[in-house]
C-alpha positions as a LaTeX table, in Angstrom:
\begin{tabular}{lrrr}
\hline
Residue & $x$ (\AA) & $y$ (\AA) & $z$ (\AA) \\
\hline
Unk1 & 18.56 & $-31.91$ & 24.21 \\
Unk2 & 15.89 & $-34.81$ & 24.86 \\
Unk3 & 12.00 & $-33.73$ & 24.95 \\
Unk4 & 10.26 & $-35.79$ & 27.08 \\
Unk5 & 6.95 & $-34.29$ & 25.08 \\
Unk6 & 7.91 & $-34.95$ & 21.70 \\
Unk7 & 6.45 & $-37.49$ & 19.74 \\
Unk8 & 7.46 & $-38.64$ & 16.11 \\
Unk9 & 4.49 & $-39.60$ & 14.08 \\
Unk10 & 4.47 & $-41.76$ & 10.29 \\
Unk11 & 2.91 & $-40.54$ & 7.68 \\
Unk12 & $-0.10$ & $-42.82$ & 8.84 \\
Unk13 & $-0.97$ & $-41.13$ & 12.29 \\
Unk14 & $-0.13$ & $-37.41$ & 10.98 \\
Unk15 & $-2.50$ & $-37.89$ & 8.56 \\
Unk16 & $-5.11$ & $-39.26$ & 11.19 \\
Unk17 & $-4.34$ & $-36.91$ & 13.06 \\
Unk18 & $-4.73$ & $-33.96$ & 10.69 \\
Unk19 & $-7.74$ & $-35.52$ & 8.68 \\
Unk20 & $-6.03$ & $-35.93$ & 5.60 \\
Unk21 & $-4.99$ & $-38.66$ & 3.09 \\
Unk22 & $-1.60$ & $-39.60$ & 3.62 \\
Unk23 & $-1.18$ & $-39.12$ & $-0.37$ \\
Unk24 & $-1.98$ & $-35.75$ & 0.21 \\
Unk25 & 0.45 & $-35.03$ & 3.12 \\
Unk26 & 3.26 & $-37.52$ & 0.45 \\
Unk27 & 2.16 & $-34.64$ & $-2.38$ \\
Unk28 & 3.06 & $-31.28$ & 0.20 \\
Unk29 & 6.47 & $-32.76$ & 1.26 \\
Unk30 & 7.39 & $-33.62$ & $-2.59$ \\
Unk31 & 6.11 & $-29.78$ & $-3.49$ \\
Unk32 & 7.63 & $-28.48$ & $-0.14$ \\
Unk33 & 4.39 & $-27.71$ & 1.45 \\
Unk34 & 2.55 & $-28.70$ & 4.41 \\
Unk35 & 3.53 & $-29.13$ & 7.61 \\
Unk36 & 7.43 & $-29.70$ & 8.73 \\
Unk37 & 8.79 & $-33.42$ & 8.05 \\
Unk38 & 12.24 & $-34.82$ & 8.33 \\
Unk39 & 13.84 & $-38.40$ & 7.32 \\
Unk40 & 15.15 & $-40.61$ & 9.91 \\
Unk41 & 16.44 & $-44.28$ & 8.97 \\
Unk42 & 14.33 & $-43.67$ & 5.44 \\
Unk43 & 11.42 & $-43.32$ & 6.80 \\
Unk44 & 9.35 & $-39.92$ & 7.07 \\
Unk45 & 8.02 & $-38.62$ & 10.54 \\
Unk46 & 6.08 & $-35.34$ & 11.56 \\
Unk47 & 7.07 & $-34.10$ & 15.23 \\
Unk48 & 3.78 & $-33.61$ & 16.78 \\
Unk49 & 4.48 & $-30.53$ & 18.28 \\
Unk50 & 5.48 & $-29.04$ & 14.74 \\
Unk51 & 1.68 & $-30.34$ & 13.24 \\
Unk52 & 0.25 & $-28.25$ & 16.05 \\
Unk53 & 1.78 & $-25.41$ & 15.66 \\
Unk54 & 1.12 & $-25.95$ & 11.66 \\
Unk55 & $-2.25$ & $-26.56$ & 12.38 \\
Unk56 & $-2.62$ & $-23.61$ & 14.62 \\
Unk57 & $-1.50$ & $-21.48$ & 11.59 \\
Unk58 & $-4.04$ & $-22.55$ & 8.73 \\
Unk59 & $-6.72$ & $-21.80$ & 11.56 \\
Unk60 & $-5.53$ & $-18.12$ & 12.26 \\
Unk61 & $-4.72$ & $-18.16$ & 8.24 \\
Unk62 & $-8.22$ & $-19.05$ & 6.95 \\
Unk63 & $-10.24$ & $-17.96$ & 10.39 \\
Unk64 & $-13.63$ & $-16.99$ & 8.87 \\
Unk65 & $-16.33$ & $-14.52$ & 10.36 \\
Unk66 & $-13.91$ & $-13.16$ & 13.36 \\
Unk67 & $-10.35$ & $-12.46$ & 14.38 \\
Unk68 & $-8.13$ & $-15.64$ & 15.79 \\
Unk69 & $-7.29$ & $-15.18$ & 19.16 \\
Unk70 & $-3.69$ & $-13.49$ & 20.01 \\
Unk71 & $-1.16$ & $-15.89$ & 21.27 \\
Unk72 & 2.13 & $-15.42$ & 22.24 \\
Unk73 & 4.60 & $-15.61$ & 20.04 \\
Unk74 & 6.52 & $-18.65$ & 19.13 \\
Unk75 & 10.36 & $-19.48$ & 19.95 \\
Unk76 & 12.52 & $-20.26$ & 17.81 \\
Unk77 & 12.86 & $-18.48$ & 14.05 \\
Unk78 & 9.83 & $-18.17$ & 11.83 \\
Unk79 & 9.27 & $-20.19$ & 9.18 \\
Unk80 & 9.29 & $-17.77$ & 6.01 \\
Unk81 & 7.89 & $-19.54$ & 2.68 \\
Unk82 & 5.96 & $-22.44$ & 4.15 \\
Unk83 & 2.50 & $-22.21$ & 2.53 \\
Unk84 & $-0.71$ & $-22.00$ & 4.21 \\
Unk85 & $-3.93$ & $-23.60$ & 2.59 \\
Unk86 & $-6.20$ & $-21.78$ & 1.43 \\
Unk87 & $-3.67$ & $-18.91$ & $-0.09$ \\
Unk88 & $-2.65$ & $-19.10$ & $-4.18$ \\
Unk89 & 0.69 & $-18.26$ & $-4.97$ \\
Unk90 & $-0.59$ & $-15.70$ & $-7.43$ \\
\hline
\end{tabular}
């Protein structure tokens, strides 16, 4: 299946996009946090739609002073054990 919408973004524009150093986003993949990345040719990309959606979560995660709006939910499976900032593991 080809999406027309999806976009494949280096290390370099996810973490423009997102805000944050690209050493930081490097430090969540090794620890398997952060948002979804995959390989390709040895190189590591983050789908754009997937640092949305991961983006959307640490809002509604670490919304203070009111709820988060309701959405619909998502397709696809849910991603049990991905961390959200903000939340200690203990």
């Amino acid at each position: 299946m080809h999406r027309e919408t999806a976009m494949n973004l280096t290390t370099s524009e996810a973490s423009a996009r997102l805000g944050v150093p690209a050493a930081t986003l490097r430090w969540w993949r090794h620890r398997g946090e952060g948002p979804p990345s995959f390989r390709l040719g040895g190189r590591v990309f983050y789908r754009s739609e997937d640092l949305e959606e991961w983006e959307q979560e640490q809002y509604e995660a670490t919304l203070v002073g009111g709820e988060a709006p309701s959405r619909p939910p998502r397709d696809g499976p849910s991603r049990p054990g991905v961390p959200r900032l903000g939340r200690s593991a203990g």
